[in-house]
N, C-alpha and C positions, 0 to 999 in steps of 0.2 A: 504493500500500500504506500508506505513512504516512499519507495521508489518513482513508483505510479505521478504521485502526488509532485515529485521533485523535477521529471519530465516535464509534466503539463507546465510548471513554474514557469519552467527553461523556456517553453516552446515559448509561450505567451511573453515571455521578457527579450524573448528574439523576436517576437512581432510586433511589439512597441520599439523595437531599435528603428526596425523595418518603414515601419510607420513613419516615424519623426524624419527619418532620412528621404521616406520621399514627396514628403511633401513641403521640404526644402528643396528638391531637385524637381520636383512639378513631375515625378512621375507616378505611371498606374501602382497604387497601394501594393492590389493583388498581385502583381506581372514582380512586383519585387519579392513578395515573400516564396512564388515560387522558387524566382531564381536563387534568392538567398538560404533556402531548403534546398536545393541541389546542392549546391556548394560547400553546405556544409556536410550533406551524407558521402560526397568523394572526399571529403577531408577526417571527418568523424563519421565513418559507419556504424558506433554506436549511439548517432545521436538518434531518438525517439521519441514519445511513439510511432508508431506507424498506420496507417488506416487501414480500418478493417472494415466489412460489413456492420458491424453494429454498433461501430463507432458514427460512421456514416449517418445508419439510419437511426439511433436511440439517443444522438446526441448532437449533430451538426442539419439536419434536415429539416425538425419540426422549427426550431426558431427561424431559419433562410425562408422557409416557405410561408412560416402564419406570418414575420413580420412584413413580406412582401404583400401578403393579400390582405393584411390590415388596414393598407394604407390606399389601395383602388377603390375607386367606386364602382357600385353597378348599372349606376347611370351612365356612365362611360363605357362600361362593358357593355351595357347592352346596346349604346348607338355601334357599336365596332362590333356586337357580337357575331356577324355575318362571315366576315374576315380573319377572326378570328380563331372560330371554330374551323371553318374550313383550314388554316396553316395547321393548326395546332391536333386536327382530326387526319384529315386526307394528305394532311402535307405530313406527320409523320408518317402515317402507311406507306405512301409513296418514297419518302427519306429510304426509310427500313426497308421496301423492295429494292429500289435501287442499290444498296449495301451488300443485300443479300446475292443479288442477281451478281453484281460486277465482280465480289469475292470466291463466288463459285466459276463461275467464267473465265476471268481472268486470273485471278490469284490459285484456281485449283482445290480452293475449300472444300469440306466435303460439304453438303446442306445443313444440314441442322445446325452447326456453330457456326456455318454463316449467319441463316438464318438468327439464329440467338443473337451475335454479335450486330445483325442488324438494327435489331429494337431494341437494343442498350444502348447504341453509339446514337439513335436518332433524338433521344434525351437532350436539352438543349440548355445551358447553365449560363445567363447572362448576367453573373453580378459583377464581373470585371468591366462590361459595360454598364450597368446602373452606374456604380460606383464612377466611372470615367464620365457620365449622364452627370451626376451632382456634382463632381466638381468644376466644368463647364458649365451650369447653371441650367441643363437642356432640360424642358419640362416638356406639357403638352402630350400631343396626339402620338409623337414618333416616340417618346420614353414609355408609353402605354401603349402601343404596340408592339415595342419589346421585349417588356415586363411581363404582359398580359401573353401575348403568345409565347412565352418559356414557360409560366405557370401552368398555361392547358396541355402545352407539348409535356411535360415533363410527368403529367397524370398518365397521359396518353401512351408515351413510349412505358411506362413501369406497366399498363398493363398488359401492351404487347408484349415488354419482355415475358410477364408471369406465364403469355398463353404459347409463347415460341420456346421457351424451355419446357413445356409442360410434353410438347409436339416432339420436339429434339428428346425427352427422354420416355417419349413410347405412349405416354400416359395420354396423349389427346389423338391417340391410333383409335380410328375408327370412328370418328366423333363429326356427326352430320352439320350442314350450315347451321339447325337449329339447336344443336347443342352448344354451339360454339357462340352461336347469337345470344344465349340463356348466360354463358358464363361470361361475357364478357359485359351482360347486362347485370349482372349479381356483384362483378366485380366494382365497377362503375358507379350503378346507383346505391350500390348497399355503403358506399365508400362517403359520398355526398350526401347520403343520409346519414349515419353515421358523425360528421363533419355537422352537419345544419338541426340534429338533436343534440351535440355534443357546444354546441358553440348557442345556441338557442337558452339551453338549461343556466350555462355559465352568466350570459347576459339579464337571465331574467335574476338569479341571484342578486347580484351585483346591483340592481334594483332597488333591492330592498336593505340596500347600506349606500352610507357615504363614505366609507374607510377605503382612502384612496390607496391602501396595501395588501386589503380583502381586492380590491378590484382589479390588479396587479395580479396578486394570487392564481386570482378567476381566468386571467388572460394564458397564464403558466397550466393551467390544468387543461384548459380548453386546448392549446396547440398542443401539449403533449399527449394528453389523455385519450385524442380525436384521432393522433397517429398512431398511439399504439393500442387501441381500441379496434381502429378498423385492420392492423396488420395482425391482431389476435385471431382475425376471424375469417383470414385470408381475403381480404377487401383493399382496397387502393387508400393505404393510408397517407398518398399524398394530394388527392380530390380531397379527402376528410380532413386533413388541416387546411388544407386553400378554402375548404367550403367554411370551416369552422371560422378563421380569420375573415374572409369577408363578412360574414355577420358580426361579428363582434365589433370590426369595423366598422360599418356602415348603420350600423345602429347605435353605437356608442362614442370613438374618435371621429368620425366624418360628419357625424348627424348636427343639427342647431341644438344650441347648448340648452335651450326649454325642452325640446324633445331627444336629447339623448337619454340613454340607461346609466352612462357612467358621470360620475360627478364631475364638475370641472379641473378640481385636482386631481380627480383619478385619469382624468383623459391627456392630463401633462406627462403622467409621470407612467400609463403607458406607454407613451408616445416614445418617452426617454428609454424607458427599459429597454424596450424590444429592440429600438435601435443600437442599445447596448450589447443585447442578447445578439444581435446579427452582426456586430461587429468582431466580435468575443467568437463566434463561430466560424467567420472570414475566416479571422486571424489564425485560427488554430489550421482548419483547412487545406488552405494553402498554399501552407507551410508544411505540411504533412503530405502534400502531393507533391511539394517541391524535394524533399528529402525520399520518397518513394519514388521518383521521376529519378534520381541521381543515383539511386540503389537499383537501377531496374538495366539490365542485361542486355540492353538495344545490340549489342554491337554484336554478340551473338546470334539474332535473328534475320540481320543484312539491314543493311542500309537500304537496299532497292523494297524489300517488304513494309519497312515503316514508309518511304516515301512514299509508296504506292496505297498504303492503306488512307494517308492523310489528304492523296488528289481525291481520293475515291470517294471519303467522307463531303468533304468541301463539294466535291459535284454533285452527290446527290441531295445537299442542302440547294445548292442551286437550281436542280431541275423541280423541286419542290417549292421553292420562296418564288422565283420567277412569272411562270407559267399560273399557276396559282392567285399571286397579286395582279398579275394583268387582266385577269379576268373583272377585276374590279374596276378599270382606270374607267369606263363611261360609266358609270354610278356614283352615287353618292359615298361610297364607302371606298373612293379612289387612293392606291396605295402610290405614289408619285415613284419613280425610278431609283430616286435617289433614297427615298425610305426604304426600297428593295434591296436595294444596295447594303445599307446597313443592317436589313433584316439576314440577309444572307451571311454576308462577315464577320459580323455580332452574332451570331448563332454558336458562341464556344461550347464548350465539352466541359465537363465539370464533377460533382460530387455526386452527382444522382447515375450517372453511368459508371465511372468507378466502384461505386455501389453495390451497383448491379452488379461488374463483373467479379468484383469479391464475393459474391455469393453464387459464383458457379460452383456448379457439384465438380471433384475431382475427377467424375468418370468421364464430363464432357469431354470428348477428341478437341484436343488441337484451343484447352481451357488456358495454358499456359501463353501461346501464340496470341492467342483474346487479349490477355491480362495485359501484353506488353502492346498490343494494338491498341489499348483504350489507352493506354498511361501515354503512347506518344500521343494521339490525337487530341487528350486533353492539355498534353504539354506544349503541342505548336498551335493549338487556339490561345490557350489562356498568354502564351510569351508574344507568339508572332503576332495573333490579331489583336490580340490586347492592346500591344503598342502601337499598331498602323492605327486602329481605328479611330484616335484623333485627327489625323492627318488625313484621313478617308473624309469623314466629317468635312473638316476645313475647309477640302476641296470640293466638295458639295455642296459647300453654304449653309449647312445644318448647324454650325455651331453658332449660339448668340453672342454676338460682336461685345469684347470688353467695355 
């Protein structure tokens, strides 16, 4: 435990170094902790811990995810909800075919750990760009389309992965369109339900106090409780904290201070917390992908294998964000060129696909080859796009003039 204890210290006192340095040097937060996390596992290979599945999921996911959905509206979601769902619905199936198809094809995969690796990798983690969003000061429709479509994408691909592993180990042999419709409906609704009773209860308590630390409390049970409630039950417990957090939100922080549920000190000092809690989970993050990135065995697997799996990723973000937003450009829910642009670029890889591939079974074929294909693709989104995407921006004119 002391050990435990004396790691975390460590990490956390290496991400406040991290911190302070770059935002004297004006760069991306995240894109430094990774690199400062590699750097230090080729130098200290005992430095830790290391991410695992349920560190991932029991400890760094419910806070990224309830404090992102906190803070939307669903009056915004539901003027975009068109474009929306469709990126975040048909645009990961289409991601995840495409991945699937090109690695079988070309790379020689066998199916199934394509297929699996598909719907893990099409997972989509934009907080190196939020983060890069706040401190350019970018708000509005384009930071809400790319907050808002990670959040649906990222429900989306967890429960494609659950039904392409399920496929890939035998277990969804034989299983007709309507069985597969039933489970992917169980998974889904029982997940947002789960999320919207679990966030619904929290609020209505939280009612009947003004103790702005009881209301706090209430916001910590509801995002944690709602995640590991619905994965108790094998449900998408990352819809049931998005659903949980947008009601807590939009009824309580977003709502007029006559008609909200939380007091007005309590909706200060969730405001404060969460942003604390999602920082505090940044931080550890990665930093832990950046030290698992520098411990991970690239060079034994070829160089031509990682490049190729990262064009491959990157393109079928593009045949998906493209094709898809243009569909919108004579409507009212017009995605402009240059928001496509950053929808596609901005599309990094992150802790919800790491995740995932931490919790492949050891019998998967070809689990280890995965493990090192997500670690690079989350390493050249989060380093390479993370740092172009100012400069993408810039030249687009999406960024607001100092």
């Amino acid at each position: 435990m002391d050990e435990h204890l004396t790691q975390a210290v460590a990490v956390l006192a290496v991400a406040m170094i991290v911190a302070i340095a770059a935002r004297r040097l004006k760069l991306p937060y995240t894109v430094g902790l990774v690199i400062v996390g590699a750097v230090l596992a080729l130098t200290r290979p005992d430095f830790g811990p290391h991410l695992t599945h349920d560190i991932i999921f029991d400890l760094i996911l419910p806070p990224l995810l309830f404090e992102a959905a906190l803070t939307l509206s669903w009056r915004e979601l539901l003027r975009d909800s068109v474009p929306l769902l469709t990126l975040a619905g048909l645009g990961t199936l289409i991601s995840a075919g495409v991945v699937t198809w090109a690695c079988v094809a070309l790379l020689h995969w066998p199916q199934p750990s394509a297929l699996v690796f598909g719907a893990l990798i099409a997972a989509t983690d934009p907080v190196a760009i939020i983060a890069m969003f706040k401190d350019n000061g970018v708000k509005g429709r384009l930071r809400l389309l790319v907050e808002s479509e990670s959040l649906l994408n990222d429900g989306a691909a967890a429960v494609l992965f659950v039904m392409a592993l399920a496929w890939a180990e035998g277990q969804g042999a034989g299983q007709g369109a309507s069985d597969i419709a039933l489970t992917l409906g169980r998974i889904v609704l029982g997940g947002v339900a789960v999320g919207a009773l679990t966030g619904a209860a929290a609020i209505l308590v939280a009612r009947g106090t003004a103790d702005h630390l009881i209301e706090v409390a209430l916001t910590t049970i509801a995002a944690f409780g709602s995640f590991l409630m619905a994965e108790h039950f094998h449900l998408s417990g990352v819809l049931a904290c998005v659903t949980a957090g947008l009601i807590m939100g939009n009824l309580g922080l977003l709502s007029e201070e006559n008609r909200s549920y939380l007091s007005y000190k309590g909706r200060e000092m969730v405001h404060g917390f969460w942003e604390f809690a999602a920082f505090l989970a940044n931080s550890m993050v990665f930093l832990m992908i950046g030290v698992d990135v520098g411990s991970t065995p690239f060079g034994s697997f070829g160089a031509p294998l990682v490049a190729s799996v990262i064009a491959i990723v990157l393109a079928a973000r593009a045949i998906a964000v493209y094709p898809l937003s243009s569909l919108f450009l004579p409507s009212r829910w017009r995605i402009s060129f240059g928001e496509q642009h950053v929808l596609w670029w901005g599309g990094l890889r992150g802790a919800l696909g790491l995740a995932l591939a931490l919790s492949l079974p050891e019998t998967l074929p070809m689990r280890d080859v995965i493990l090192v294909a997500t670690f690079a693709v989350v390493a050249f989104s989060i380093v390479v796009q993370g740092l172009t995407m100012p400069l993408l921006m810039r030249k687009l004119g999406l960024l607001p003039k100092p």
